[in-house]
N, C-alpha and C positions, 0 to 999 in steps of 0.2 A: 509433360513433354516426353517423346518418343525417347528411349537413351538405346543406340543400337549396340556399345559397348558390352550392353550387360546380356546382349545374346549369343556373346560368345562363348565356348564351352573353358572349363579351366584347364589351367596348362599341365601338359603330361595325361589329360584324359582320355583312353581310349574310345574316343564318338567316332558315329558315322554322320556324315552332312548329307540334310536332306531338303529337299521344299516341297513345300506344301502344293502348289500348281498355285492359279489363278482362283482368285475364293469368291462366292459368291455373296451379296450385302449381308446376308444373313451371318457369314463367318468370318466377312471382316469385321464386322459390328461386335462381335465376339473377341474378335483377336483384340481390338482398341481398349473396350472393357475389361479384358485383363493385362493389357499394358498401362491402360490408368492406372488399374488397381498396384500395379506392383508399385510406382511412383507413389502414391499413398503414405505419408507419413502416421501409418495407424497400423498398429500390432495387429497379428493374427489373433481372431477368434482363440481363447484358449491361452493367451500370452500375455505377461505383463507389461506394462511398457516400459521403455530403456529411462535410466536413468539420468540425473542430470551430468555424474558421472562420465557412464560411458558415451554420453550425445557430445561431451568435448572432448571425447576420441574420436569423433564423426561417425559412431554406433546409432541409429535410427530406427524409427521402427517399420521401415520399408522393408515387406516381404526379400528374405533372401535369397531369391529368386531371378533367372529370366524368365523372357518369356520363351524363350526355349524348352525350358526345365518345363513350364505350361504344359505346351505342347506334349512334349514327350511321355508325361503324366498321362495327358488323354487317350495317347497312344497305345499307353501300356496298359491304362483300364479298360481298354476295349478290346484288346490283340487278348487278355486275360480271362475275362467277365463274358465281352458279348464278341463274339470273332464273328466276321463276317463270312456267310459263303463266298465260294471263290466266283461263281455266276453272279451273285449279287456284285460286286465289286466290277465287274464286267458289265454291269447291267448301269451300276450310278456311274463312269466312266463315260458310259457313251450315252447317256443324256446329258450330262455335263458337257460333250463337245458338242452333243446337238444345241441346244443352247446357247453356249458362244458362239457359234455359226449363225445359229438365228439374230444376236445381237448386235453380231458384224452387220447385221441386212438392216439392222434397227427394231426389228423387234427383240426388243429388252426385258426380260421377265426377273422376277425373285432367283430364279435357279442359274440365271445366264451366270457363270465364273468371269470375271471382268475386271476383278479388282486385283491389285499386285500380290504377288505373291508371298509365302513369309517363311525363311530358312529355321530349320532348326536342326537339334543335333540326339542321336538314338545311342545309347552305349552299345556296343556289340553284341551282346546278348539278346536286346531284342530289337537289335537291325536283321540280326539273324534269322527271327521268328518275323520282321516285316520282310525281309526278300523272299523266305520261306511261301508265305503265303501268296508273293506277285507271281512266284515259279508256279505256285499251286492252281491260280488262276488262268494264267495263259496252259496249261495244262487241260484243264478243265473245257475252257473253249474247242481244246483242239479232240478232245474226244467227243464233246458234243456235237460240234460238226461233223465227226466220223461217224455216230451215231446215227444222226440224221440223214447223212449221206447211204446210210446202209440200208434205213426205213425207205428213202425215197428211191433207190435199186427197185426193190421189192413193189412199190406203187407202181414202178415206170419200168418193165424190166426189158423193153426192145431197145437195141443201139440206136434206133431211128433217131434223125435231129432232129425231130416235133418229141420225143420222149426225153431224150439231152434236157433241153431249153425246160421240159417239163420237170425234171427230178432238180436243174439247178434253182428253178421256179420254188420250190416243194422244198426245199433248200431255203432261201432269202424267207420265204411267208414265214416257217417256221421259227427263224430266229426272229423277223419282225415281231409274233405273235409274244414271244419271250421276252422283247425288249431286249435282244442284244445287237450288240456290234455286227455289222453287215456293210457292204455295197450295194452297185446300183443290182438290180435282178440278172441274173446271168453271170455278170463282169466277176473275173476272176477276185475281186478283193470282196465279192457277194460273200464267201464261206472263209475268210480269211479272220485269222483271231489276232491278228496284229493291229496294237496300240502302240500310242506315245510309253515313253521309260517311265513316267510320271502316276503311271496307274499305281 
């Protein structure tokens, strides 16, 4: 059984609150499997089990854990280990809304995020090094669209509005072609690197 009590951070801990978004089957299926597991009356790998002792102090051998503490763990092996580029992040972002978009229409797939979402909590330290990286990202979009905007000048270089329509064209394909965030072709939110807070 879910215990949401023990997602809470302890008291006097300097966390940041966060959520996860909307998960898809694939990481809710995960997130459940490590909430079973912490309910588990069976020691960690590596650990003896609690005595008869301490089990009538109400000591068990339930991981001492939430699933927050989970979370944060993964968080912090991957922000460590394997960091993500700041485009790649911009890029699983906005298949993820394409996706639930698709799902709202009823086409449902693996990737569609649909399922609730799940709070957890970062120490300061590397809430720091995860906002770090959201600045770095929204960063990163807006120079790549500068970029692109400065290739497509050069493709397109008369004011004329068949050249406009052409460089904003030269503009959307390209980020299409990268799988990033975009509008419709032309419209102004075509070259815009604005997302939800949640990336």
């Amino acid at each position: 059984m879910e215990s949401f009590s023990q997602d809470e951070p302890e008291a006097g801990a300097p966390l940041a609150h966060y959520s996860t978004g909307r998960l898809t089957a694939a990481q809710a299926a995960t997130i459940a499997r490590w909430r079973a597991r912490l309910q588990q009356d069976k020691p960690l790998p590596g650990l003896r089990p609690k005595g008869p002792v301490l089990r009538m102090l109400g000591i068990d051998d339930r991981p001492p854990a939430s699933c927050s503490d989970v979370i944060a763990s993964v968080v912090k092996d991957l922000l460590d280990q394997a960091p993500p580029a700041e485009l790649d992040i911009a890029r699983y972002h906005y298949r993820a809304v394409q996706a639930q978009k698709r799902a709202g229409q009823g086409d449902v797939t693996e990737h569609a995020a649909i399922h609730q979402p799940v709070s957890f909590y970062l120490p300061q330290d590397l809430a720091d090094h995860y906002e770090r990286l959201r600045r770095d990202t929204y960063r990163a979009m807006i120079k790549f669209i500068q970029e692109l905007k400065e290739r497509a000048l050069e493709e397109y270089p008369d004011e004329e509005p068949g050249k406009k329509k052409a460089r904003a064209l030269f503009v959307w394909m390209q980020l299409a072609k990268e799988g990033l965030p975009r509008g419709r072709p032309g419209s102004r939110a075509a070259s815009s690197p604005a997302w939800p807070s949640t990336v």
